[in-house]
N, C-alpha and C positions, 0 to 999 in steps of 0.2 A: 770532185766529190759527188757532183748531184749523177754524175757516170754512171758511178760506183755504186749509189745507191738503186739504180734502177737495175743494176746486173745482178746485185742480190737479193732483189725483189725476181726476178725470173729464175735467177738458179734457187730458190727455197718454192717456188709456182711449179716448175717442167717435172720434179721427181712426186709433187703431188699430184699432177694434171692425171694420173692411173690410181683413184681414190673414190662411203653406202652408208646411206641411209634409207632403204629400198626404198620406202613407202614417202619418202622425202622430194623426191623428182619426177613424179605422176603429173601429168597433162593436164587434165581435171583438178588435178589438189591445188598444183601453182594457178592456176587462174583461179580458185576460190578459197585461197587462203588454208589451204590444208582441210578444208571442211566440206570437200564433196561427200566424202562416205556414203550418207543415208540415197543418195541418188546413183550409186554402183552397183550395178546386178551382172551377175556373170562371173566369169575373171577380173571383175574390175573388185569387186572386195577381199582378192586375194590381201594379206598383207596392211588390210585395215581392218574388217569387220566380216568376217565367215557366216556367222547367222544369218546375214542379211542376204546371201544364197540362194535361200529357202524360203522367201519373198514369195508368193503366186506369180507377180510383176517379171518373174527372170523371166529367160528365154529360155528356151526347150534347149538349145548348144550354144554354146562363146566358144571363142576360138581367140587366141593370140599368137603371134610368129615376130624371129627379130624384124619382119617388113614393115617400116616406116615406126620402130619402136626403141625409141632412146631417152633418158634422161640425165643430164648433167647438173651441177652446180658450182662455179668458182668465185667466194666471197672473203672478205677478209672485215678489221675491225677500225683501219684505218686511210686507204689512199680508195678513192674516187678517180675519175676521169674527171671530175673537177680540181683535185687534187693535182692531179699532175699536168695540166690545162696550169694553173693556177704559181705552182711552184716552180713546174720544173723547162721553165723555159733558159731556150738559149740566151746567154750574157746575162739574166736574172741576177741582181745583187741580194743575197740573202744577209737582210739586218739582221737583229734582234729580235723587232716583231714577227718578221715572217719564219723565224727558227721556232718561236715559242707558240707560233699559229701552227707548224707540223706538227709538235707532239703534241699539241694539246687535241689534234684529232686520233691520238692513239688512245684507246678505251683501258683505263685498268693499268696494271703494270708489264704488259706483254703485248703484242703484237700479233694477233689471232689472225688464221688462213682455215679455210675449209675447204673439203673437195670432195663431190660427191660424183659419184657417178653408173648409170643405173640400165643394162642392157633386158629388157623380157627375152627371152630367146621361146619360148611353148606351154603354152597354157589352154586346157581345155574344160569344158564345165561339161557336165551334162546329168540328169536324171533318171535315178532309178528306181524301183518298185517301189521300195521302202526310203530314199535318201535321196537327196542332192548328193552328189560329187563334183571335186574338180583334181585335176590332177596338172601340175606346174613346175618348170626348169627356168633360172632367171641367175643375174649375174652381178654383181655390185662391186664397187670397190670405197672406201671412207679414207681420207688422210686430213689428222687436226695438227697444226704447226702453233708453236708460240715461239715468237722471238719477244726475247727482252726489250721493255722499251730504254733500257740502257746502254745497249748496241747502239739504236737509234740514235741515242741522244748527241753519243760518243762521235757517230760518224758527223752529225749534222753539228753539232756543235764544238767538237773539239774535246780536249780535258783541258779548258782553260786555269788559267791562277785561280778561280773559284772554287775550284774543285780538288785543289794540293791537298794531299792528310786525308782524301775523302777515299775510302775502298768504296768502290763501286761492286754492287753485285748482280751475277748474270745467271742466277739460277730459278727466272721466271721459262726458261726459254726447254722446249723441250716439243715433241713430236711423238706421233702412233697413226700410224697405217694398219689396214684393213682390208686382204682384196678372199673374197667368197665366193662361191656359186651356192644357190640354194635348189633340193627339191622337194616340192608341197606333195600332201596329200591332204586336200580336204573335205570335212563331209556336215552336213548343214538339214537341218530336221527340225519343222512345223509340228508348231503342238497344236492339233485338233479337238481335242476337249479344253477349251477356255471357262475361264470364269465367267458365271451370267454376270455379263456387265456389259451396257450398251458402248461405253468407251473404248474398248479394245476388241479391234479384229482382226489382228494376226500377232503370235507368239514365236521365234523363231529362237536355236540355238544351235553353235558350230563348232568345230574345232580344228585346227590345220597340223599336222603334223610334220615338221622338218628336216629333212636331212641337211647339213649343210658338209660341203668340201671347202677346205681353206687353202688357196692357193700361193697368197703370201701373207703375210702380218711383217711390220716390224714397230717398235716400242721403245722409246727411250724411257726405261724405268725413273734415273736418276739424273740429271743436269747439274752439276755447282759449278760455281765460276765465280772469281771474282779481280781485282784488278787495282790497286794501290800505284799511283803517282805523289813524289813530293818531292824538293829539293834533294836530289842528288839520288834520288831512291825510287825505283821501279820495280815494283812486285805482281806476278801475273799467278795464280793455277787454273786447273780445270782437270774436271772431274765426269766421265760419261761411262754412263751402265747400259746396256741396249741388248736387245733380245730380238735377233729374226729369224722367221723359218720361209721354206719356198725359195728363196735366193739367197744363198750365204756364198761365204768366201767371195773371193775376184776383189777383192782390199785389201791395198799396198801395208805389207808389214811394214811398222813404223823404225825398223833398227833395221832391215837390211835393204829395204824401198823396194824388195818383189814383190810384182802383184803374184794375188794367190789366184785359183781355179774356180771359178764360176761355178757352181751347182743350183741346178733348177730342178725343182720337186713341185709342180703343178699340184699334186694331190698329198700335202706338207699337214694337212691337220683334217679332223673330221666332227663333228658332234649333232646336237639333236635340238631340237627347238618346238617349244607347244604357244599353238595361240588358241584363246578362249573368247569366244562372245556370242552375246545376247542383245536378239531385235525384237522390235514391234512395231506395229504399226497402231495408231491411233486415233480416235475422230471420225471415223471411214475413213482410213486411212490419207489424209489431209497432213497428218504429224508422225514423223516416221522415228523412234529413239532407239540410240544403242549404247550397249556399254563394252567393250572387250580388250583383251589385254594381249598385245605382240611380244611374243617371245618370252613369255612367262617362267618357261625355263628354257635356256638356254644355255651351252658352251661348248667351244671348240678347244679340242687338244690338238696340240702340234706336237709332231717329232721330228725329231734332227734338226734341232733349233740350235743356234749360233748365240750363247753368251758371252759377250766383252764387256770388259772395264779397262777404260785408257784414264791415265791421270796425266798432266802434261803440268808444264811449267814455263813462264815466261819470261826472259831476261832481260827484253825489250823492248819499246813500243812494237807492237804489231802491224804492219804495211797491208792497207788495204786492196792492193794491186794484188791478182793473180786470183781474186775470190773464182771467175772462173774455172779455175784446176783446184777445188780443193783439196785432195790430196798431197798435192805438190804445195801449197800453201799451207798447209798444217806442219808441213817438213820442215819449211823454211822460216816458218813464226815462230814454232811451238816445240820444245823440249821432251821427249818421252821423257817420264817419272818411273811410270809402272804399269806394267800391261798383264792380263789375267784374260783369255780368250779357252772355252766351253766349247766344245761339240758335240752333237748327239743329244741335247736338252729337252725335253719335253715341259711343256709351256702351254697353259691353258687357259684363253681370253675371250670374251663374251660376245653377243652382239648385243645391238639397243634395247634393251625391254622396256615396253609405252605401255600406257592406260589410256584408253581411247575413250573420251565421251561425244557422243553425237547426234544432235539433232535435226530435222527436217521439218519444212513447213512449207504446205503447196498453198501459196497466198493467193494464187487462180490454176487456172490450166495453164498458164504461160510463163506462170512467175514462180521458180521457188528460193527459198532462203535455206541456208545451210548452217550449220554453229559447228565448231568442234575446240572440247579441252583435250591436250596432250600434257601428260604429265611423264614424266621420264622415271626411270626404278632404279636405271644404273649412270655413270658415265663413262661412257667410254666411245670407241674411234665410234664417227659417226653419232652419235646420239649425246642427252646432257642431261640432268637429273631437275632443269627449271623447266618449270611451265610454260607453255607455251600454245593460244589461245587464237584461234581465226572465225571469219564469218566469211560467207560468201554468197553472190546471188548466179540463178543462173535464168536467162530468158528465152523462151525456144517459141518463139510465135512463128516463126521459120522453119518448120521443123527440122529440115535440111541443114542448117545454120545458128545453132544455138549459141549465145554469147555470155560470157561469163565475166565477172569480176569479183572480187577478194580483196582479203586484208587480213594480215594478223601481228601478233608481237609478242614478242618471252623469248624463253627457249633461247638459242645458240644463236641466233638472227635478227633480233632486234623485231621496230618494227620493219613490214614490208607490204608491196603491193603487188596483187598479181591481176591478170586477165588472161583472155585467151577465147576459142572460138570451137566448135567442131563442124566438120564435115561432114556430113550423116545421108549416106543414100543407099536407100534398102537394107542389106544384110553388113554394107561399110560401114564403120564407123571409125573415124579419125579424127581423134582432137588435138589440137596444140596451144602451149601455154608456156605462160614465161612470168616471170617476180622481177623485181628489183628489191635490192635488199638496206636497210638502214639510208634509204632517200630513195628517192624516185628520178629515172632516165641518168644523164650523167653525173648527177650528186649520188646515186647508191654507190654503195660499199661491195655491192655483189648481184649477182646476174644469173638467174636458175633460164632453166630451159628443157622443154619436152614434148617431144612428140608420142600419143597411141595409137595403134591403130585393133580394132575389136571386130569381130566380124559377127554377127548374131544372127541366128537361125530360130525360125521361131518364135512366138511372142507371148511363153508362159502358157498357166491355164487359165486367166481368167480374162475372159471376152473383151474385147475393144483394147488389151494390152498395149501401149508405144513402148518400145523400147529405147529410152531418149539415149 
């Protein structure tokens, strides 16, 4: 059994491992808890804060390429490397206790997986008479999974005599993928007449323009399940509604077992996206704040999307063996009821839209302190409508070597920790960084990772500029 459960913990991982939440797996952000922002000039505010652009502090050009530029993330709400350190060893006798010690690390009634995953491919910043510009190509993919923690229960524990006369239900369990390319157009503009006020010495305001191409989605709208054992009586249905476009077909009809024809449509949806924000700087600029909103409006249409609804029926226990071929497992467990399959559908689904608050504090020339509140607008793949809160510090008395630490908590992640370092010589600049998520080293629940690399020419207008 404990096989078993580990091969359906990879087969629901492998079709996520190709899954955005852009601004999610940034270098700088996991080492500082998502709250680098106010210290990003260039390209690096694409995708948090546009205003902040139009800083004096930028550089004259930024430059980004996919060289040495990737970001990932695979987390879930339940198994650790302690976890399966702990449970799942060879000849391990699973009592009582250590049954009721595994689900009681499942969060909620579901079984939550995320997968982010986040390519820069060209970004470039530069200034003009009148404006900051940047102009950016970048590539993402988001996939959110719930599995029932009543599967779980099932496998790990059985339907024992306790549970005769009990329907069990499986309709926490459900999925949405998300794979994009995005391109920016940004443009970012200092207000020069300020208010007489010795507090404030720079006013900045931005805005990004989006194009986005949708290269696949898919969406499990609807999940019911549920499942009746008791003396002499075994009642199984299920019920799935699902929506995908970019890869349809190439899935075994359920009444004659051919597979159908594979179609890939790379450029399967298209829509537009606005981001809004506003910086300043304040104190002599000592305290850096901003406020802006990603993806304020946003949405992708897709055509030639694949609508199904399979309704199946059980007549018998279900046999855990074979989860690697599902298909051929669904044939052999599961009864067609009633099948309803759509093509040509037009389907139109969002990306994240965040509220960004952010503050900076330069506590020396060596030390600054970072804050940021995210608050979410929508939920959907990739993104989540809780709040979600970090700090972070960063230290550069190296200036070659700056070193960072973070922390945050809310949102889809719980709490987490991050750190990380950059590499910084001359016009290079390359940081990496990495989180752990809901614990720390092999007790987290999840594991981010990222590498940037920025290239900076330049050092602004205003004299003695670093560009950290």
């Amino acid at each position: 059994m404990k096989k078993y459960l580990l091969i359906l913990l990879v087969a629901l991982l492998i079709p996520a491992g190709s899954a955005l939440a852009f601004n999610q797996v940034n270098a700088r952000a996991l080492a500082m808890g998502g709250a680098h922002a106010t210290l990003a000039r260039g390209v690096q505010t694409i995708g948090w804060n546009p205003a902040f652009m139009a800083f004096d502090d930028n550089p004259a050009v930024s430059v980004y390429t996919p060289l040495f530029n990737l970001g990932m993330r695979l987390s879930n709400d339940f198994l650790s490397l302690n976890t399966v350190n702990d449970y799942f060893e060879d000849g391990l006798y699973w009592d009582e206790t250590i049954k009721n010690d595994i689900l009681s690390e499942i969060e909620g009634d579901a079984w939550d997986f995320y997968t982010d995953f986040y390519l820069p491919i060209l970004a470039v910043s530069f200034p003009t008479e009148y404006i900051n510009m940047a102009i950016s190509y970048d590539v993402g993919m988001s996939a959110d999974w719930q599995f029932s923690k009543e599967f779980v229960s099932i496998a790990i524990d059985g339907n024992g005599v306790e549970h005769l006369g009990e329907r069990r239900d499986f309709s926490d369990t459900g999925s949405r993928m998300q794979a994009t390319s995005r391109i920016g157009l940004t443009f970012a503009k200092e207000f020069h007449e300020l208010p007489d006020v010795d507090w404030l010495s720079q006013l900045t305001a931005g805005f990004t323009f989006t194009y986005y191409i949708g290269h696949a989605f898919a969406d499990v709208i609807n999940a019911e399940g549920s499942m009746l054992v008791d003396v002499g009586v075994f009642e199984g249905t299920g019920r799935f509604e699902t929506v995908n476009a970019g890869v349809t077909g190439g899935s075994r009809d359920p009444i004659t077992g051919k597979a159908g024809d594979t179609e890939i449509d790379p450029m399967a949806g298209n829509g537009v996206g606005l981001d809004l924000g506003v910086g300043a700087k304040l104190l002599d600029d000592q305290l850096t704040v901003g406020i802006s909103v990603v993806n304020l409006i946003n949405s992708i249409t897709w055509t030639g999307a694949q609508h199904r609804i399979n309704s199946y029926a059980l007549v018998e226990p279900p046999s855990f063996n074979g989860l690697t071929t599902p298909e051929t497992w669904f044939e052999e467990n599961m009864t067609l009821v009633d099948s309803l399959v759509e093509d040509g559908v037009d389907y139109t689904t969002e990306m994240p839209s965040v509220v960004h608050l952010n503050a900076g504090y330069e506590l020396s020339d060596d030390l600054h302190v970072a804050t940021n509140a995210r608050f979410g607008l929508n939920d959907t793949a990739g993104g989540t409508k809780k709040a979600r809160l970090g700090v972070g510090l960063e230290w550069h008395t190296l200036k070659s070597f700056p070193l960072r630490v973070g922390a945050s908590f809310g949102g889809r992640g719980g709490l987490s920790y991050g750190m990380g370092f950059g590499l910084h010589q001359g016009f290079w600049h390359t940081d990496i960084g990495w989180a752990w998520e809901r614990g720390f080293l092999n007790a987290a629940n999840g594991l981010h990772m990222a590498i940037r690399t920025v290239f900076f020419f330049g050092g602004g207008d205003k004299p003695g500029v670093d560009i950290r």
